[in-house]
Structures are given as structure tokens and as C-alpha cells.
KESE-962037 format. One record per residue (C-alpha): x, y, z; residue number from 1. Coordinates in Angstrom, 3 decimals. Layout:
% residues N
DRENRO         px         py         pz   num
DRENRO          X          Y          Z   NUM
...
This chain:
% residues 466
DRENRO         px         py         pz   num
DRENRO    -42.435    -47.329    120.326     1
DRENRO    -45.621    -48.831    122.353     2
DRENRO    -48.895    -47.782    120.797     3
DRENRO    -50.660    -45.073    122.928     4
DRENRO    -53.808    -46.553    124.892     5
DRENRO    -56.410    -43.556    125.172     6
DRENRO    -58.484    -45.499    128.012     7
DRENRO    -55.564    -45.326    130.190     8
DRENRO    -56.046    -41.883    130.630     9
DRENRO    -59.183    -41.801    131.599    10
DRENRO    -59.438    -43.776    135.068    11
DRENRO    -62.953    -44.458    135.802    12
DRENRO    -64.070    -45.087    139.607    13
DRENRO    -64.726    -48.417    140.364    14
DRENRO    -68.981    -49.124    140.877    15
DRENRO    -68.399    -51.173    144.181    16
DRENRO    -66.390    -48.018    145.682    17
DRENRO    -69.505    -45.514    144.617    18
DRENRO    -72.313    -48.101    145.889    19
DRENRO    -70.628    -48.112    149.527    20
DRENRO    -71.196    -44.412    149.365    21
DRENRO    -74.619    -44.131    147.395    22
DRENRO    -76.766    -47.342    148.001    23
DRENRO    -79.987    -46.454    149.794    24
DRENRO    -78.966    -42.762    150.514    25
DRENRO    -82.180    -40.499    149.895    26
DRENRO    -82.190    -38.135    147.135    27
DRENRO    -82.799    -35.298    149.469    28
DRENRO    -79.415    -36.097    151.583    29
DRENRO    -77.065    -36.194    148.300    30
DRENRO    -74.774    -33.143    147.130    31
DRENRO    -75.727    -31.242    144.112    32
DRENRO    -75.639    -31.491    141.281    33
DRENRO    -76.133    -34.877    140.433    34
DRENRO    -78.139    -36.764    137.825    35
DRENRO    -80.476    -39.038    138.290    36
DRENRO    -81.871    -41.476    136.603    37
DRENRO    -85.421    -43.903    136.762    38
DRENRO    -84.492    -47.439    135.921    39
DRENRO    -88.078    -48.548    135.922    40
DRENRO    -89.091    -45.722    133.375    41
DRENRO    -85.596    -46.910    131.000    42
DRENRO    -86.923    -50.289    130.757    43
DRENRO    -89.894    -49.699    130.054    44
DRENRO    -88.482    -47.200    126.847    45
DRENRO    -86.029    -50.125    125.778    46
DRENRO    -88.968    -52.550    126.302    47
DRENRO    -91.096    -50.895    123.714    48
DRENRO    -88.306    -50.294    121.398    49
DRENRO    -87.403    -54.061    121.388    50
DRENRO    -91.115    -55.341    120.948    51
DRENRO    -92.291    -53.009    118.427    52
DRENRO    -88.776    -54.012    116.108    53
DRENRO    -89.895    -57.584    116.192    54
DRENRO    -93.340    -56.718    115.862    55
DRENRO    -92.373    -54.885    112.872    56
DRENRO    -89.759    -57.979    111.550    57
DRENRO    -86.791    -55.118    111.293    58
DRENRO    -83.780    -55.270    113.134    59
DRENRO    -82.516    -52.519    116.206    60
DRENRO    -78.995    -51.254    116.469    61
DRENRO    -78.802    -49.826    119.811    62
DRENRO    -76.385    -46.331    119.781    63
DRENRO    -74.829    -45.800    123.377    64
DRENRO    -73.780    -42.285    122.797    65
DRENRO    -76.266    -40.759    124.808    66
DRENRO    -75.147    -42.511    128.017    67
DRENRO    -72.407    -43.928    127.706    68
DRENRO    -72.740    -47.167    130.335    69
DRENRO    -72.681    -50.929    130.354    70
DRENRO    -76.126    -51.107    132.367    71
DRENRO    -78.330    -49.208    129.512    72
DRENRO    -76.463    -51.139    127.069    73
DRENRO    -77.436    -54.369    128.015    74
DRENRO    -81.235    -53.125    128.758    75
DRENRO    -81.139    -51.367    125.173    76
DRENRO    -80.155    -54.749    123.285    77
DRENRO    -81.999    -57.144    126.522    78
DRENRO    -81.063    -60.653    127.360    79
DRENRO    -81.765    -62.377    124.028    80
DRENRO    -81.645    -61.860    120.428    81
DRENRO    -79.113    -60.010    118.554    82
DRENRO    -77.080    -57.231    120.690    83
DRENRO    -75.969    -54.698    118.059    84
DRENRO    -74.468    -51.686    118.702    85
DRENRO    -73.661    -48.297    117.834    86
DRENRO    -71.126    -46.129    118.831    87
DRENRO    -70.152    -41.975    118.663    88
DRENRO    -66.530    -43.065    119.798    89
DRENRO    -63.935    -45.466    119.742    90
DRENRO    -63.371    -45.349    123.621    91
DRENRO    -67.230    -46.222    123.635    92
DRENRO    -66.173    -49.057    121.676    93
DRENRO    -63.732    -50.494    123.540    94
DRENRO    -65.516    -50.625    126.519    95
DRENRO    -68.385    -53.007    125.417    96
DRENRO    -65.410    -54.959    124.086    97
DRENRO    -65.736    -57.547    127.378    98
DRENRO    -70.168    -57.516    126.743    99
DRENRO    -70.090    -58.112    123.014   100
DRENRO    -67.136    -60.837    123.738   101
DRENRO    -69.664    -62.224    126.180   102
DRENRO    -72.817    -62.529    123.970   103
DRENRO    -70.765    -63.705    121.311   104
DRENRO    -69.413    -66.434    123.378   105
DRENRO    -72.893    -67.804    124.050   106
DRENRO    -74.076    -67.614    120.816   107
DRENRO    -75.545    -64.316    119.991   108
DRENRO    -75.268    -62.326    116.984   109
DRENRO    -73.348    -59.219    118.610   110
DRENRO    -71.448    -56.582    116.672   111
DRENRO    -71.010    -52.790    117.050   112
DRENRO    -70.799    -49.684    114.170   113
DRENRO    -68.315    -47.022    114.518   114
DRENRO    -71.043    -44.469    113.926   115
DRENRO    -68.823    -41.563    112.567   116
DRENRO    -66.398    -40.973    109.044   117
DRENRO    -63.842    -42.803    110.921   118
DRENRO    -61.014    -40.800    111.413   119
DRENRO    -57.527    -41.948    110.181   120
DRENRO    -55.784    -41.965    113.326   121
DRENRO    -58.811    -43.693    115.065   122
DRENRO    -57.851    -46.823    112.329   123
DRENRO    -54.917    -48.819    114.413   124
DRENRO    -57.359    -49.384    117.298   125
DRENRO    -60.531    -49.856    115.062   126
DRENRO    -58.179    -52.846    113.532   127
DRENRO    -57.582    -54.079    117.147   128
DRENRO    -61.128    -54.136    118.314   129
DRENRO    -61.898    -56.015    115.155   130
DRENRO    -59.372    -58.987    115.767   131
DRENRO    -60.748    -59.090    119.106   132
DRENRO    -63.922    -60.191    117.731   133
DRENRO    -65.712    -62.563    115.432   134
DRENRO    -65.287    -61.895    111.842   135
DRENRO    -67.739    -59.382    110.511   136
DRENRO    -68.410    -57.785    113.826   137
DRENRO    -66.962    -54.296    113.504   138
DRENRO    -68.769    -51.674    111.234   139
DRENRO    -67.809    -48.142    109.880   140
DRENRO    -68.930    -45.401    108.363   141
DRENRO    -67.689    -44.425    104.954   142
DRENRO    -69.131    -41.430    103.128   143
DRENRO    -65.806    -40.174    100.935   144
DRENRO    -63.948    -41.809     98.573   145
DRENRO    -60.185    -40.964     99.343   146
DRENRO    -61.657    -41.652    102.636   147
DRENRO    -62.597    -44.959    102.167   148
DRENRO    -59.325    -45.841     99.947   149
DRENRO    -57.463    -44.823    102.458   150
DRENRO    -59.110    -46.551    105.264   151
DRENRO    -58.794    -49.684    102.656   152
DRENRO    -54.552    -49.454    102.224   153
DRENRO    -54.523    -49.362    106.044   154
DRENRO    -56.468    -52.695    106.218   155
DRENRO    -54.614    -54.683    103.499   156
DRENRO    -51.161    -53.331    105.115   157
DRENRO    -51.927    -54.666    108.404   158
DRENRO    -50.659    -57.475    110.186   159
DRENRO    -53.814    -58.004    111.912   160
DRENRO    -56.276    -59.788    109.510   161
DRENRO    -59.797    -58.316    110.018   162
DRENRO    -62.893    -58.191    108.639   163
DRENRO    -64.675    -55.021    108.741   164
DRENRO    -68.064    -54.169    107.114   165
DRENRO    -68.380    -50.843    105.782   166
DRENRO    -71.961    -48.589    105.956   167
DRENRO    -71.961    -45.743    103.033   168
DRENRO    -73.773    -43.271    104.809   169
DRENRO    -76.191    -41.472    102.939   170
DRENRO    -77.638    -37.519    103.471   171
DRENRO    -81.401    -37.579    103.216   172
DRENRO    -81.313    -33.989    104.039   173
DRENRO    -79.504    -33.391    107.417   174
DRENRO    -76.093    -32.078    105.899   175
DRENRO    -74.174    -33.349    108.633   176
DRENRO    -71.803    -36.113    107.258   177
DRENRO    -73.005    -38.328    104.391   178
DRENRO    -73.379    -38.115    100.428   179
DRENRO    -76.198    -37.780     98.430   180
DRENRO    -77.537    -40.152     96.537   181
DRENRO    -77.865    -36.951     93.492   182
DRENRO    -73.873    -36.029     94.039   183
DRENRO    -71.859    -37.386     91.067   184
DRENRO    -69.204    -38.850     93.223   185
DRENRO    -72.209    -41.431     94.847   186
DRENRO    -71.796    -43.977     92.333   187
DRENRO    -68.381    -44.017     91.767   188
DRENRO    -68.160    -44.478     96.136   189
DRENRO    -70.232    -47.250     95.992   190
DRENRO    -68.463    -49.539     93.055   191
DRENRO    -65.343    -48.660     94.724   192
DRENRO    -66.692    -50.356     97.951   193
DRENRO    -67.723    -53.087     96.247   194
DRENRO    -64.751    -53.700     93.915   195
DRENRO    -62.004    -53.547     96.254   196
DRENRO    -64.445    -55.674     98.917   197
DRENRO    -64.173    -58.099     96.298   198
DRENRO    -60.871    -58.340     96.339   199
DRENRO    -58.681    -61.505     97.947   200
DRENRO    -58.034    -60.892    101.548   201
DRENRO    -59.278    -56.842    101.081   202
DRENRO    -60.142    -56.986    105.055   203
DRENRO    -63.895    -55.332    104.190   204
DRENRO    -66.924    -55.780    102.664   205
DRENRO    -69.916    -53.720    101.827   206
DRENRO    -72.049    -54.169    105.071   207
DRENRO    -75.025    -51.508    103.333   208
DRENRO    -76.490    -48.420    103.535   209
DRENRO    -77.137    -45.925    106.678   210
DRENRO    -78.660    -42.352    107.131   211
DRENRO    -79.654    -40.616    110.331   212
DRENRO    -82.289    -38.216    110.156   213
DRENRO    -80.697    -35.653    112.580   214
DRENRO    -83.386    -32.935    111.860   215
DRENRO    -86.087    -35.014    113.148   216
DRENRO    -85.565    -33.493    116.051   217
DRENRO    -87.377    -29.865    114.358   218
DRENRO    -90.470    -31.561    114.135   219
DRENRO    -93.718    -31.154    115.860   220
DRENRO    -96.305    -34.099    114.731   221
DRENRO    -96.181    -37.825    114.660   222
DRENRO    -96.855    -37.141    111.013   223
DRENRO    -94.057    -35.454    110.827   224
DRENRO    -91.748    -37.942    112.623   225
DRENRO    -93.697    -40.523    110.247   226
DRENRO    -92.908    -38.867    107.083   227
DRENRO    -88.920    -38.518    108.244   228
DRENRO    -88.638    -42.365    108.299   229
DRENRO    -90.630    -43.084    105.448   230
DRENRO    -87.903    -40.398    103.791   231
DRENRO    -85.106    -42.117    105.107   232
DRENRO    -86.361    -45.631    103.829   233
DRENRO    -86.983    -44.028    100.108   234
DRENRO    -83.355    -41.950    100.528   235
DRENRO    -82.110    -45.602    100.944   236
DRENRO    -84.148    -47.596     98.248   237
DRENRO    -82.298    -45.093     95.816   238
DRENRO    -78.899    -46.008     97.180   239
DRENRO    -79.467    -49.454     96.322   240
DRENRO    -79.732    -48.655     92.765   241
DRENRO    -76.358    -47.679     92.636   242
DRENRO    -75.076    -51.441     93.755   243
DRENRO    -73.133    -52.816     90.329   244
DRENRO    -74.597    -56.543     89.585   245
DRENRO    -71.596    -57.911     90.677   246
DRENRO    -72.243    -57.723     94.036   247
DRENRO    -73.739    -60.779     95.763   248
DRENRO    -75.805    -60.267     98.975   249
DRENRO    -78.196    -58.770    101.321   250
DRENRO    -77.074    -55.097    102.343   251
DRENRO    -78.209    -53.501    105.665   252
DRENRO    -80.443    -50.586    105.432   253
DRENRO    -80.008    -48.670    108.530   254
DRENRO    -82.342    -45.310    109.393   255
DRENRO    -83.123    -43.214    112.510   256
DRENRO    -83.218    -41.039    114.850   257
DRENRO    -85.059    -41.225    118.225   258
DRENRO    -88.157    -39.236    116.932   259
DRENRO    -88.400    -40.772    113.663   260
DRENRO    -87.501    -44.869    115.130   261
DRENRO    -90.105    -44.091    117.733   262
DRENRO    -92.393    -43.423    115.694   263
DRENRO    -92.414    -46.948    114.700   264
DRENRO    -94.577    -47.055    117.792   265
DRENRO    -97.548    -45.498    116.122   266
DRENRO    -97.192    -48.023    112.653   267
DRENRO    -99.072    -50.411    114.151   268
DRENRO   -102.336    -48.690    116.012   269
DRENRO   -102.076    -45.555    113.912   270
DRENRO   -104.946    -44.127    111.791   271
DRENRO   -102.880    -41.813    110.129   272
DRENRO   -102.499    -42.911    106.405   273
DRENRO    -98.507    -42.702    106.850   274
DRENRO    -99.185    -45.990    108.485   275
DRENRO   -100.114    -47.542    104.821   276
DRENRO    -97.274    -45.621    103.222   277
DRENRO    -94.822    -46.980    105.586   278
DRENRO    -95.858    -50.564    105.717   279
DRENRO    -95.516    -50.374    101.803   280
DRENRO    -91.973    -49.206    101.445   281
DRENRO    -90.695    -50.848    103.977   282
DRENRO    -92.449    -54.974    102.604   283
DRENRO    -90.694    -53.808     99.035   284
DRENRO    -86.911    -53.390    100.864   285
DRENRO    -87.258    -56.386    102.838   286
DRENRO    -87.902    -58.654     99.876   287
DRENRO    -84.391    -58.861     99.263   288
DRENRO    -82.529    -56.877    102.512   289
DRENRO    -82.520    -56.230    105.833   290
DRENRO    -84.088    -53.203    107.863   291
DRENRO    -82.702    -51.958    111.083   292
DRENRO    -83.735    -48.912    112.929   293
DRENRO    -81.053    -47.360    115.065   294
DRENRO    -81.513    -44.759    118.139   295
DRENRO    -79.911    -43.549    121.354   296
DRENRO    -81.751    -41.352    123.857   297
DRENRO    -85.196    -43.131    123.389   298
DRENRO    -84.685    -44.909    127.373   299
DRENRO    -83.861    -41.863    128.417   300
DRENRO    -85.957    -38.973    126.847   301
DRENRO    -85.311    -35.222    127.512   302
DRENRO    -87.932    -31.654    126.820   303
DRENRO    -86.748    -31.716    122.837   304
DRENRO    -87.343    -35.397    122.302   305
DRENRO    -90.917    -34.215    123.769   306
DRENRO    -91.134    -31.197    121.867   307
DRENRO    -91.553    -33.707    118.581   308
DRENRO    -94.689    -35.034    119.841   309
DRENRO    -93.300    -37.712    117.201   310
DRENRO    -95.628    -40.388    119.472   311
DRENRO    -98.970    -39.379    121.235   312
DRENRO    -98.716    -38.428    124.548   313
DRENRO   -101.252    -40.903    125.883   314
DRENRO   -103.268    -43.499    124.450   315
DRENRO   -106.816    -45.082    124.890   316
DRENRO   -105.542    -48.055    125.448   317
DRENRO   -102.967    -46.823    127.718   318
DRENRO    -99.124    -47.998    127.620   319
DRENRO    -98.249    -51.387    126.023   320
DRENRO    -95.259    -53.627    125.774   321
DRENRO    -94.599    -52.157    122.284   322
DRENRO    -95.866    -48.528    122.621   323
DRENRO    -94.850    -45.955    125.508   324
DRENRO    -96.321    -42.107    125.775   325
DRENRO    -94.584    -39.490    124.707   326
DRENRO    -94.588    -37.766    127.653   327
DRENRO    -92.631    -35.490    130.178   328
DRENRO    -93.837    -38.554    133.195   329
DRENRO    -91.587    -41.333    130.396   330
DRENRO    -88.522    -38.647    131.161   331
DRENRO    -85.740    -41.468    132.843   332
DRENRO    -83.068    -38.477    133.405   333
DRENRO    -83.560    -35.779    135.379   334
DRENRO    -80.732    -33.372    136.785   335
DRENRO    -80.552    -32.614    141.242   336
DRENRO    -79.727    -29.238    141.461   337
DRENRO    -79.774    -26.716    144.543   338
DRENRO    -81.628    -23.800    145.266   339
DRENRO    -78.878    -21.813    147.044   340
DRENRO    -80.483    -17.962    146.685   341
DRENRO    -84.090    -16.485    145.841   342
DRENRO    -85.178    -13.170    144.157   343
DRENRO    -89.031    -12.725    145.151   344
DRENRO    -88.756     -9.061    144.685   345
DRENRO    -87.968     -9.392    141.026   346
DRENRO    -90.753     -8.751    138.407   347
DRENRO    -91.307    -12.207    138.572   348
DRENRO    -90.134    -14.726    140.956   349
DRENRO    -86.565    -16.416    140.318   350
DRENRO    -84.077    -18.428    142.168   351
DRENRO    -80.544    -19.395    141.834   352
DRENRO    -79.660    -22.682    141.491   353
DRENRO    -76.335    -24.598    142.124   354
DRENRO    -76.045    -26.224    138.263   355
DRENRO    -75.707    -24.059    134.923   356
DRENRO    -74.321    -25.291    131.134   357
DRENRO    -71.680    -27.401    132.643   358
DRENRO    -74.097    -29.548    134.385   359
DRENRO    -77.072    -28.868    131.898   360
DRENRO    -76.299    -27.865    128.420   361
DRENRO    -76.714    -25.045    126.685   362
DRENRO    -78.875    -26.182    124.113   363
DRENRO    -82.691    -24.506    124.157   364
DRENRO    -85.819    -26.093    123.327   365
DRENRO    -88.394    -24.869    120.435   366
DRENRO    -91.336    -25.441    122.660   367
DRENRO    -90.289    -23.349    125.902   368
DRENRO    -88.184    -20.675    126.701   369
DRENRO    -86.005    -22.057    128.983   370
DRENRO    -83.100    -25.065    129.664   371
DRENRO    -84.939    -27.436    131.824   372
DRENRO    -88.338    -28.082    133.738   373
DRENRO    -88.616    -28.226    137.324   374
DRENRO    -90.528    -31.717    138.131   375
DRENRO    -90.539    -30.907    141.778   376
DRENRO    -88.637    -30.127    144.917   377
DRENRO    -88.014    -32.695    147.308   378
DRENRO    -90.337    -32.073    150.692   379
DRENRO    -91.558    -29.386    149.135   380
DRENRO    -95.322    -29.742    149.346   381
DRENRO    -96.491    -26.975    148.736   382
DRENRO    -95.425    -27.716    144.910   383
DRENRO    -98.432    -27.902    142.717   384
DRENRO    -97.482    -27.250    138.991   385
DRENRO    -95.024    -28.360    136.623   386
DRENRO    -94.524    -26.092    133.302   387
DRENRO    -96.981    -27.895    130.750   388
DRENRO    -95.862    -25.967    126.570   389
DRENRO    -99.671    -27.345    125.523   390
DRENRO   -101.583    -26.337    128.932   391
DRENRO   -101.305    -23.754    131.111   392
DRENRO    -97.526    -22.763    130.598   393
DRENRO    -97.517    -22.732    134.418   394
DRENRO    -94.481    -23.529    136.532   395
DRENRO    -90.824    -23.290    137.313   396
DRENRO    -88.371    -23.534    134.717   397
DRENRO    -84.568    -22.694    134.165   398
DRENRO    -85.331    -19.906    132.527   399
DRENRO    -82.091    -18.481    132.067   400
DRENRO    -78.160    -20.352    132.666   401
DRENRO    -74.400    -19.088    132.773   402
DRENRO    -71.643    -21.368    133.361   403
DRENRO    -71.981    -23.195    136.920   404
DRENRO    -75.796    -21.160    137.863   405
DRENRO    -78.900    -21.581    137.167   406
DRENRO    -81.452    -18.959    137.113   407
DRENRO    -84.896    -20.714    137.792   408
DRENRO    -88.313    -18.303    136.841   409
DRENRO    -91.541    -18.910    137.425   410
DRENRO    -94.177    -18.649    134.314   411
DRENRO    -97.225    -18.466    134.332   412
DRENRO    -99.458    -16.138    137.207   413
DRENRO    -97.397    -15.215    140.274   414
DRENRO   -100.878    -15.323    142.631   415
DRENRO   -100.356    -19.388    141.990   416
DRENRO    -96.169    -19.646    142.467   417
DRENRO    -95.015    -21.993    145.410   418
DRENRO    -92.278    -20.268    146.565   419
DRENRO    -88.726    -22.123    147.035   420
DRENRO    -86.598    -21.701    149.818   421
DRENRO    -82.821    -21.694    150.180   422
DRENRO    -81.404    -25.313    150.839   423
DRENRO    -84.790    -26.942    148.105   424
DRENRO    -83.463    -29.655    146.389   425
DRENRO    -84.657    -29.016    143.274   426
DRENRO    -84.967    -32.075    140.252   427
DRENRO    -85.235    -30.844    136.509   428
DRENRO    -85.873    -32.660    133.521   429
DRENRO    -83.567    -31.603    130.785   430
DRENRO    -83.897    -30.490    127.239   431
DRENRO    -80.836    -32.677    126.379   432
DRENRO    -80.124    -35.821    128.138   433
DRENRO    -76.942    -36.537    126.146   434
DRENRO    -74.933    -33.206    127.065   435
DRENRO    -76.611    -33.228    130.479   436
DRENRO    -74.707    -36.188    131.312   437
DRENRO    -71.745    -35.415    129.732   438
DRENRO    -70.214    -33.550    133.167   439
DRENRO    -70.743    -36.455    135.415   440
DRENRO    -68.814    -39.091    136.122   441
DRENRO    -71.389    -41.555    136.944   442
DRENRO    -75.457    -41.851    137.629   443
DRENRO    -77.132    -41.901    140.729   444
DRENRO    -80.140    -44.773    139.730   445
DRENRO    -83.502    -45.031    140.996   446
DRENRO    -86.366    -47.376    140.866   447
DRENRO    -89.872    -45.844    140.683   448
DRENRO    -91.966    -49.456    140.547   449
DRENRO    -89.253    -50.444    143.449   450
DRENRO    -88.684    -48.505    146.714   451
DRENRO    -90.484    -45.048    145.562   452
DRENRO    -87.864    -43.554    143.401   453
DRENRO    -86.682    -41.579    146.172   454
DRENRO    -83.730    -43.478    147.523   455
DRENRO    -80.467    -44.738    145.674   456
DRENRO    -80.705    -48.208    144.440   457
DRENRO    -77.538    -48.656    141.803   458
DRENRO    -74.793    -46.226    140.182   459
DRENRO    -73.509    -46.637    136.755   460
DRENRO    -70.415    -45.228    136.191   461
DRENRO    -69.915    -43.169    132.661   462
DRENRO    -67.374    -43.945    130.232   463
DRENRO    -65.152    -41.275    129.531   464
DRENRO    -62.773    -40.168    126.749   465
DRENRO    -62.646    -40.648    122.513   466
């Protein structure tokens, strides 16, 4: 019986066919909604991550989940250096199978981590994407012993010899997946790993430790953000201490999230004495390992990676090739919806637009009440304010969502609203960027340092499927 090939059942649309009907069309012209994104403001994001890494001498393990293209992959890793990955599915995976067979072929270090406990019927085609590549180029995520045993038989039994490095993820207080470094089954995981990677022709090895710092995302300071990855470098300093003597090797310490690996950003020009703290755990782990920081929706931004204020929102210096503001301008993503009704004789004005959860999200933000922030609307010039949470609280905002509509409201005093007409097109910036773009097949791409931003200039198409 012929293995089943997931990828075949998701067909994706070829990016010549969408450029003949996209390329140069103006925003205000397209059919809503759509979501579109800056590619001048995306560089610049995966710019700043790239320079501050080697500023910092750690590594940068680029996760994809949060977009899901070729394009932003190859600006998150850029044209040199390592290109290492991270991945929230297989199908994700697969399809930088032909880019990391590329890079590799030219000489660059180029591997990819199944970021997830990796599920037992996901193995067959983890094995396959393995012998596709360079030895030691596949990673996954191991935080169970059965699990891991398990995951072990399957790689001894197969026919396809592989390689396959194996993270022990580690909770430093998300309780999401991952053990504890306190939990009496920690130690007994981790000489487990070791032993049987010892073993002749065992098909893995212990690649090191990982933690993601998921809750980053509930705080409000670049202290706080600051004192999450200092955490998450500690959380993995004690993992280490677990390693029997046997073992023989530099391990991989992999944190992050985006608020806490952006805040590398600050460790440089900071005055905050986190700065000191940081710079002091992190010189003692890379005596004898290796640091990487690992994030996903940093090019892209949304209104709850804002809502961290894990960066300053400007600086006296300004913007620099390692440090970008925190800032609802540094948004890349923002959604084009319709305003297709309008309700000036309720208590305050609202309007219906054509885009609700499906197109959206339903996820709310802590610092606004409301699923997205209206930037603008296209020819409308009469437009004036855009919601600040610090100043004013002034503005339009989807204020309330259903399924396929959007309510927008306006905060803040009527006396100053710009009213919206039926036919606006209306763009929003997003509190989520990563389930925003999850109902779209592709993304309409702008250039804001090229040709205004207001015009068409590339489409990447979205991978779909697990």
C-alpha cells in the first residue's frame, strides 16, 4: 500500500498565475478581504534580528509558523550564514525541503526543528525529510519518555538510515508542552537520550535543550520581556546539570519567543541593569555551548506583540541595523477589509465591515478593547487619527467581530470622528498576525521604500496543510 502524501491534498496556486492578476494593481481596486503585507518594513524586522544575533555571538533559528512562505523564509535566515529553521508542522517542513537542499548544496549550515512533541504518525515522513538531507539536519522535540522511546524503536527499525538530533524541551513556566527541570521523570528523560544516542547506529543524538517562553506575550515592560529571557537562559543552565558525564559535546540551548528574543535589541544600548544580568548568564553558557534565540512573528508584528512594549517604541538615536521600534508604524501585516454598511445613529459611531474571525482572529488584545486597529482608509482624507492605548485612545477600531463581519467603533470623542462611507476600503492592523493569515491563500506584498506601498509589487503564496 503507497504511503499517503498529505501535500497532495493541498494544491497551492501557482505565484506566476496570481502575479498576472495582482502585479501593480492598486490596493484600492482589489476585492476584500485581503492581507497585505510591507516588504520594506519585514526586512527591516529580519534585518535587526540577524545583526543584533551576531552582535550578540548567539545563533537564530528562524520559526516559519507565523507565515508560512518561502519569501519570509529566506529574508528571516538572509543570503549568508547559517539558515536554520523552525517549524509548527511537518507540511511546513517539507516545503523548505527544495531551500534548505539549496543552501546546503552551496555550503551553508542549513537544518530545520520539528518544533512540536512529534506525533507518532507524523514519524514515517519526519524519517523521509531526514534522508533527504545532510546528516544531522532534522531536529525534534522530545519532552516524554515513552515518547521519546518510542520515537527511538521507529528510527532503529527503519530502512532509511537517518540522523536526527533530538531538543528536550524544557517548561520554564508556560505549561504548554515541556518538562520541568523539578519533575522526577527530568533526569531519567535526559540519560535515556543520551544512552540510547550512544548507541551503534541509534539514528539520534542529543542535539540540547529548548524552552519557549509562550507567556511573554502577558507582559508589559522591556524589563519584563528582559527578565523572561534571562529566565529561560537560567531554566536551561539547570537542564544541563542533568547531562550524565558520559556524554561528549556541545548541546544547543535554544530560548524565545518574539517579545523576549527581541528584546535582545535593548542588551546592547540598554540602561536597565537586566542588561548586566543578561550579559552574565549568557558569557557562563557559552563557555562550553551554544546559544540560539528562536522567533516567528518578529518581521511581521501584530497589536499584542505591541502591547509588550518588550522594546522601546522609539529611540534617540533612531532605528539601527540591529535595533527596530516597537511600534504600531514597524506593523508589516495589515488586513483590507470593506466598509459595506454604517450606523451613525448609534450611541457611538460604527460600521460594518466585510471581514470578521475567519479573516481576523478571534483572539483580543490586553491593551484595547477591540480585534484590530484601523491604520487608515484608502482616499479617505479626511482620516486624521489612528487608536493610540498610551495617547489619546482616539480612533477606529474593530470593536466588536462575528464570523464573516466586522463591527468597526469609533473611541474616543465623536465631535473629532471622520466618518466612513459605504464602498471605504478600510486597512487594519491585527492583534494576531499568525491566525490573521491563516484564511488566505496567499499575500498581496507591498513595498513602502519602493513605489509608495500603495500598489501590488509581489504575492507569496501560503503553504497549507499539517
Amino acid at each position: 500500500m503507497a504511503d499517503i502524501n498529505p501535500l497532495s491534498f493541498y494544491p497551492l496556486p501557482t505565484r506566476a498565475s496570481l502575479l498576472s492578476q495582482y502585479s501593480g494593481k492598486k490596493l484600492e481596486h482589489l476585492p476584500t478581504p485581503a492581507v497585505v503585507l510591507d516588504r520594506a518594513i519585514i526586512r527591516r524586522n529580519c534585518d535587526a534580528m540577524l545583526n543584533i544575533c551576531a552582535e550578540l555571538k548567539v545563533g537564530f533559528r528562524a520559526h516559519v509558523k507565523s507565515h508560512k512562505t518561502l519569501e519570509l523564509s529566506r529574508m528571516q535566515v538572509g543570503d549568508s550564514g547559517p539558515a536554520n529553521f523552525i517549524v509548527s508542522t511537518i507540511a511546513e517542513a517539507e516545503n523548505l525541503l527544495p531551500y534548505l537542499c539549496d543552501a546546503q548544496g552551496i555550503g551553508r549550515e542549513a537544518s530545520v526543528l520539528y518544533g512540536v512533541p512529534v506525533p507518532q504518525s507524523g514519524i514515517p515522513r519526519v524519517i523521509s525529510l531526514a534522508s533527504k538531507l545532510q546528516p544531522r539536519s532534522v531536529n525534534v522535540i522530545i519532552d516524554n519518555e515513552v515518547a521519546f522511546l518510542k520515537f527511538h524503536e521507529r528510527l532503529a527499525s527503519s530502512e532509511m538510515k537517518v540522523d536526527i538530533g533530538i531538543f528536550i524541551k524544557i517548561d520554564t513556566g508556560y505549561e504548554r508542552a515541556g518538562i520541568k527541570t523539578s519533575s522526577s521523570a527530568f533526569p531519567s528523560l535526559v540519560e535515556t537520550v543520551v544512552e540510547k544516542s550512544q548507541e551503534p547506529g541509534s539514528g539520534c543524538f542529543l542535539q540540547g535543550f529548548y524552552s519557549h517562553f509562550g507567556h511573554s506575550y502577558a507582559g508589559s515592560s522591556e524589563d519584563d520581556a528582559a527578565s523572561g529571557l534571562i529566565e529561560e537562559l537560567v531554566g536551561l543552565e539547570a537542564a544541563i546539570r542533568a547531562v550524565p558525564w558520559s556524554f561528549d559535546g556541545k548541546l544547543v540551548l535554544s530560548v524565545g519567543a518574539t517579545p523576549t528574543t527581541t528584546a535582545a535589541q535593548n542588551m546592547l544600548s540598554s540602561s536597565s541593569p537586566k542588561v548586566q544580568e543578561f550579559q552574565d548568564v549568557l558569557k557562563r553558557l557559552q563557555e562550553d555551548h551554544v546559544v540560539e534565540l528562536h522567533a516567528g512573528v518578529y518581521p511581521l508584528l501584530d497589536c499584542q506583540q505591541i502591547a509588550t512594549h518588550a522594546r522601546p517604541p522609539t529611540s534617540s538615536s533612531g532605528p539601527t541595523s540591529s535595533f527596530q521600534p516597537l511600534s504600531n508604524p514597524n506593523i508589516g501585516i495589515r488586513m483590507l477589509v470593506e466598509v459595506t454598511s454604517v450606523y451613525n445613529e448609534r450611541s457611538k459611531p460604527e460600521a460594518l465591515v466585510s471581514a470578521g474571525s475567519l479573516a481576523m482572529g478571534r483572539e483580543p488584545c490586553k491593551s484595547y478593547p477591540g480585534w484590530g486597529i484601523v491604520t487608515h482608509a484608502l482616499g479617505n482624507a479626511s482620516a486624521k487619527h489612528i487608536y493610540d492605548e498610551r495617547v489619546g485612545k482616539t480612533g477606529w477600531i474593530v470593536g466588536r467581530i462575528s464570523q464573516e463581519h466586522g463591527i468597526l467603533t469609533w473611541e474616543g470623542d465623536v465631535s473629532e470622528c471622520h466618518e466612513l462611507t459605504i464602498g471605504d476600503k478600510i486597512m487594519v492592523w491585527p492583534n494576531h498576525a499568525c491566525v490573521a493569515g491563516a484564511g488566505f491563500g496567499w499575500y498581496l506584498v507591498v513595498d513602502s521604500e519602493s513605489g509608495g506601498g500603495d500598489a501590488v509589487v509581489d504575492v507569496w503564496v501560503r503553504w497549507r496543510g499539517w
